[in-house]
C-alpha positions, -999 to 999 in steps of 0.1 A, spaced: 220 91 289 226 72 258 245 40 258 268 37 230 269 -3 225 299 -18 215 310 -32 189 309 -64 197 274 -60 202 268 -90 180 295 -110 190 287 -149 196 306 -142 231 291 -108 237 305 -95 272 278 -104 307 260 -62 304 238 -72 339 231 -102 358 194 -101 376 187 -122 410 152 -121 415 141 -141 451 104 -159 453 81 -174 476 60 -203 466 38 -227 485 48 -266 487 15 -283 502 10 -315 523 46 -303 538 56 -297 577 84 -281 596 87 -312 618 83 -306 655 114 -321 668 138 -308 638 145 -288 611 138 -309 584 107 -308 559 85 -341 569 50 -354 552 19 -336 570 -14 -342 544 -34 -317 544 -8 -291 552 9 -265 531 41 -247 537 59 -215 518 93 -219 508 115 -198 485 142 -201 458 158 -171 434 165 -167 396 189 -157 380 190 -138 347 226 -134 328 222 -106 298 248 -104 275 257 -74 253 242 -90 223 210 -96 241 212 -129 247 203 -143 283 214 -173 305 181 -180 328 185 -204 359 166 -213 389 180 -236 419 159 -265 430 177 -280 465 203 -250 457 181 -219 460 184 -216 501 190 -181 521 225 -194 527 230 -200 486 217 -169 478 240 -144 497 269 -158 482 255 -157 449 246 -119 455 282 -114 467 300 -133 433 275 -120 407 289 -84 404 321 -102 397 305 -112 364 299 -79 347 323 -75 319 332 -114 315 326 -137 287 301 -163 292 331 -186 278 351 -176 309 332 -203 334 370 -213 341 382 -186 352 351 -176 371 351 -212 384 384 -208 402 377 -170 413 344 -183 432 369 -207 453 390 -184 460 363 -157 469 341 -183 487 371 -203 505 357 -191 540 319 -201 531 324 -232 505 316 -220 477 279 -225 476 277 -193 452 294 -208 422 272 -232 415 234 -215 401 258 -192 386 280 -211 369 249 -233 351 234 -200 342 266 -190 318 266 -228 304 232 -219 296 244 -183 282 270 -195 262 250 -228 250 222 -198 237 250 -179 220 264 -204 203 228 -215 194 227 -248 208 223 -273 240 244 -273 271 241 -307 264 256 -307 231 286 -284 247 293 -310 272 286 -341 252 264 -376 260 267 -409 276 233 -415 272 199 -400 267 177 -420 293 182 -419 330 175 -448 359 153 -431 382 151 -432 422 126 -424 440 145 -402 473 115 -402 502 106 -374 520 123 -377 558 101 -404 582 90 -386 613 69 -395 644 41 -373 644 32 -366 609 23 -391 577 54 -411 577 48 -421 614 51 -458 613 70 -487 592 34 -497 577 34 -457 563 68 -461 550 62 -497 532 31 -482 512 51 -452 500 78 -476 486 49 -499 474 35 -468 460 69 -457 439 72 -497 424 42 -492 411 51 -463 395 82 -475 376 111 -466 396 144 -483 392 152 -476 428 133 -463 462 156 -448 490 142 -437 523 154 -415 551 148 -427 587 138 -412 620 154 -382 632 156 -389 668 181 -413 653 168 -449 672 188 -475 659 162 -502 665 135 -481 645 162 -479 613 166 -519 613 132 -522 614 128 -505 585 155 -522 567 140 -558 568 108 -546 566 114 -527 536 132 -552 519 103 -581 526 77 -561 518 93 -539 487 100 -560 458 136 -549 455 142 -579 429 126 -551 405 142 -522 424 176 -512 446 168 -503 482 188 -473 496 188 -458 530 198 -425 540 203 -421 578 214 -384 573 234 -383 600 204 -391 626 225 -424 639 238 -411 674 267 -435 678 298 -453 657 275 -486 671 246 -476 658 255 -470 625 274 -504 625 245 -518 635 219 -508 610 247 -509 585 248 -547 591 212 -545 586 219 -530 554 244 -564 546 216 -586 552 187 -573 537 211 -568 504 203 -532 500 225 -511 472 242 -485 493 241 -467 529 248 -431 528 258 -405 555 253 -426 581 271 -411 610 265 -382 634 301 -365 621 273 -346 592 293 -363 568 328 -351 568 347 -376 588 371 -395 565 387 -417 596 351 -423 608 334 -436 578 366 -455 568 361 -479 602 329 -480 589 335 -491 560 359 -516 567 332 -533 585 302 -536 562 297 -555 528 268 -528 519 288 -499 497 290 -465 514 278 -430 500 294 -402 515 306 -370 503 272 -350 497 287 -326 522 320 -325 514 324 -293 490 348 -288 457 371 -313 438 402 -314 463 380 -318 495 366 -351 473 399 -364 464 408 -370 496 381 -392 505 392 -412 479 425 -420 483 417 -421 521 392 -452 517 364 -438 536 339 -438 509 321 -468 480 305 -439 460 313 -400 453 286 -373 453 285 -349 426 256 -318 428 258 -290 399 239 -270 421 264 -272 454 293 -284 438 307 -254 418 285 -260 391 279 -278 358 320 -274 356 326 -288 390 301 -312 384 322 -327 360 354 -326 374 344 -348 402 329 -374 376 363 -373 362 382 -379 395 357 -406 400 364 -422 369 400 -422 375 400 -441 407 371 -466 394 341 -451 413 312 -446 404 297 -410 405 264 -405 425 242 -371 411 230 -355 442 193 -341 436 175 -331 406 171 -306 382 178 -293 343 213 -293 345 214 -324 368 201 -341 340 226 -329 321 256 -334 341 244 -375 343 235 -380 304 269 -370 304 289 -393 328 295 -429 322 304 -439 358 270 -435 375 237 -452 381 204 -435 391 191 -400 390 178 -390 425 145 -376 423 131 -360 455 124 -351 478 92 -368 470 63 -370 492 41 -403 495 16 -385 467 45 -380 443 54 -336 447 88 -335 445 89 -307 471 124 -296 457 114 -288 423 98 -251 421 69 -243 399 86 -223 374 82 -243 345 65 -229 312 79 -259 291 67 -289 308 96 -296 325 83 -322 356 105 -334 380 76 -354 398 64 -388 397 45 -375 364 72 -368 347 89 -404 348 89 -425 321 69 -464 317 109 -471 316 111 -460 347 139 -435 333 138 -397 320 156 -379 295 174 -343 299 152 -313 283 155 -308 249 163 -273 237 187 -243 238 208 -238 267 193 -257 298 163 -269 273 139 -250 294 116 -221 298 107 -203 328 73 -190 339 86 -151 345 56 -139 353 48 -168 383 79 -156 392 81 -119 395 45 -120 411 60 -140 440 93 -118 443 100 -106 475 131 -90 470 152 -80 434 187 -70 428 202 -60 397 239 -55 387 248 -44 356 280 -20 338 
């Protein structure tokens, strides 16, 4: 059958004609499943497979918003992305607004995890469109970023067994440039083994050239523990403490006793989904910082938002993971200090970062600057390319809506 294109085939905001999820596998080496949890930890010599999805936005006027999630491309993220995206079909990549506020609504249930790689891949449509940068569309603070190094978790089996193992990664990572190192502890959560690691870190760790960060995660098994290694935290002068309770970060009346208690600034909120949920941390006390992610925050739009709320109340504006668009969303925000790169291994792979890349994009320890800082990608849309071919020759499953 012949499709009769309209006539605003050459429109600059040509209606979405098909949106195209591709899922991948790829292999992330020197990684573990660790044996007594979930989480990814450091095994050398080991490889692991995990997967991620891309998106593909087509317009009627040909142009196409491309995306891929780093931290944001789980299972979880990409059935709610698969249930929003036939919702696009028909709408102008200038809509993100009204999409924005349809995900919530669609996603209320399952928080809102979809809206996110979505809603970057229209900035990136209409930034193509329009011929320019997402970064021009939503203007710049600045052009070079303060890098952190974010450490892979410690574990008691595997390469980041011991305090000595620990202290030569964050040796390893000042000597590479970065403006800041923060490490995640043990996850059979022993309070003694965290303090440890606090005052050995900051003795041995020249954190006059760098900020020292900890990220419990939530291992901490009691409100005493976490006071107690928070304390820790007050006297080794480290910059911030983040997620430190067993509550998986969503207890305002738990982190505010907390608080109240500790000189070292708290960062909460990484868990805590959408711009409303976020406000009321703030006027509740229970949190130093706010975490912003583009990725599972409702996007480059909701991104924003919470920068904005931030801004209003005096707080600074923490970008959770990294990424093109995470980039963009801190070049963009006054109120913040360091983009998080990681999670990094001892080596340097950034075992969130896929490789997709056709461009040169590097979200390693390569790609940081003698500055230690790095700048967003230059370019239409996002400022990246994507490796298609890598891509579709690791696909293990495809879906495809269109009008």
């Amino acid at each position: 059958m012949t499709i009769i294109e309209p006539i605003y085939k050459q429109s600059v905001d040509a209606p979405i004609r098909r949106i195209e999820v591709i899922e991948f596998n790829y292999p992330v080496a020197d990684v573990a499943r660790g044996k007594n949890s979930a989480k990814p930890v450091y095994q050398p010599g080991q490889s692991s497979s995990t997967s991620s999805f891309a998106l593909r936005i087509e317009a009627w006027d040909g142009r196409l918003g491309e995306y891929v999630p780093h931290m944001g491309g789980r299972k979880a993220v990409l059935a709610q992305v698969l249930q929003l995206a036939p919702t696009l079909v028909g709408m102008l990549s200038s809509e993100r607004p009204k999409f924005f506020e349809r995900g919530k609504r669609q996603l209320q249930t399952l928080g809102f995890l979809g809206v996110g790689p979505l809603d970057i891949c229209l900035w990136d449509l209409s930034a193509k469109q329009l011929n320019t940068s997402v970064q021009q569309l939503v203007g710049s603070y600045r052009d070079r970023l303060p890098v952190y190094a974010s450490l892979i978790h410690c574990d008691v089996d595997g390469g980041l067994a011991t305090q000595d193992d620990l202290v030569a990664a964050g040796r390893y990572m000042v000597d590479q440039g970065f403006k800041g190192f923060k490490f995640r502890g043990w996850s059979h959560g022993c309070v003694d083994a965290h303090r440890s690691a606090v005052f050995s870190m900051a003795e041995n760790v020249n954190n006059s050239k760098i900020k020292l960060m900890l990220d419990p995660g939530g291992d901490l098994v009691t409100f005493a523990d976490a006071l107690s290694v928070g304390r820790a935290c007050d006297e080794a002068g480290f910059f911030w403490l983040e997620d430190p309770l067993r509550d998986t970060g969503k207890s305002m009346a738990g982190n505010r006793r907390l608080r109240e208690k500790l000189k070292t600034s708290l960062l909460v909120t990484e868990h805590v989904r959408g711009l409303e949920a976020k406000a009321d941390w703030v006027v509740s006390g229970a949190t130093d910082f706010l975490r912003a992610d583009p990725e599972l925050d409702l996007g480059i739009t909701g991104a924003l938002k919470i920068a904005s709320l931030g801004e209003a109340f005096g707080m600074d504006v923490e970008i959770h993971g990294s990424g093109p668009a995470h980039r963009i969303c801190m070049a963009a925000i006054r109120n913040t200090n360091f983009y998080e790169m990681g999670l990094l291994t001892p080596n340097g792979t950034n075992i969130n970062a896929p490789p997709v890349y056709s461009c040169g994009y590097d979200d390693h320890v390569s790609g940081l600057g003698a500055d230690g800082c790095i700048s967003p990608a230059k370019g239409l849309g996002l400022g990246v390319s994507y490796d298609w071919e890598f891509i579709r020759r690791n696909a293990c499953n495809s879906y495809l809506f269109e009008e």
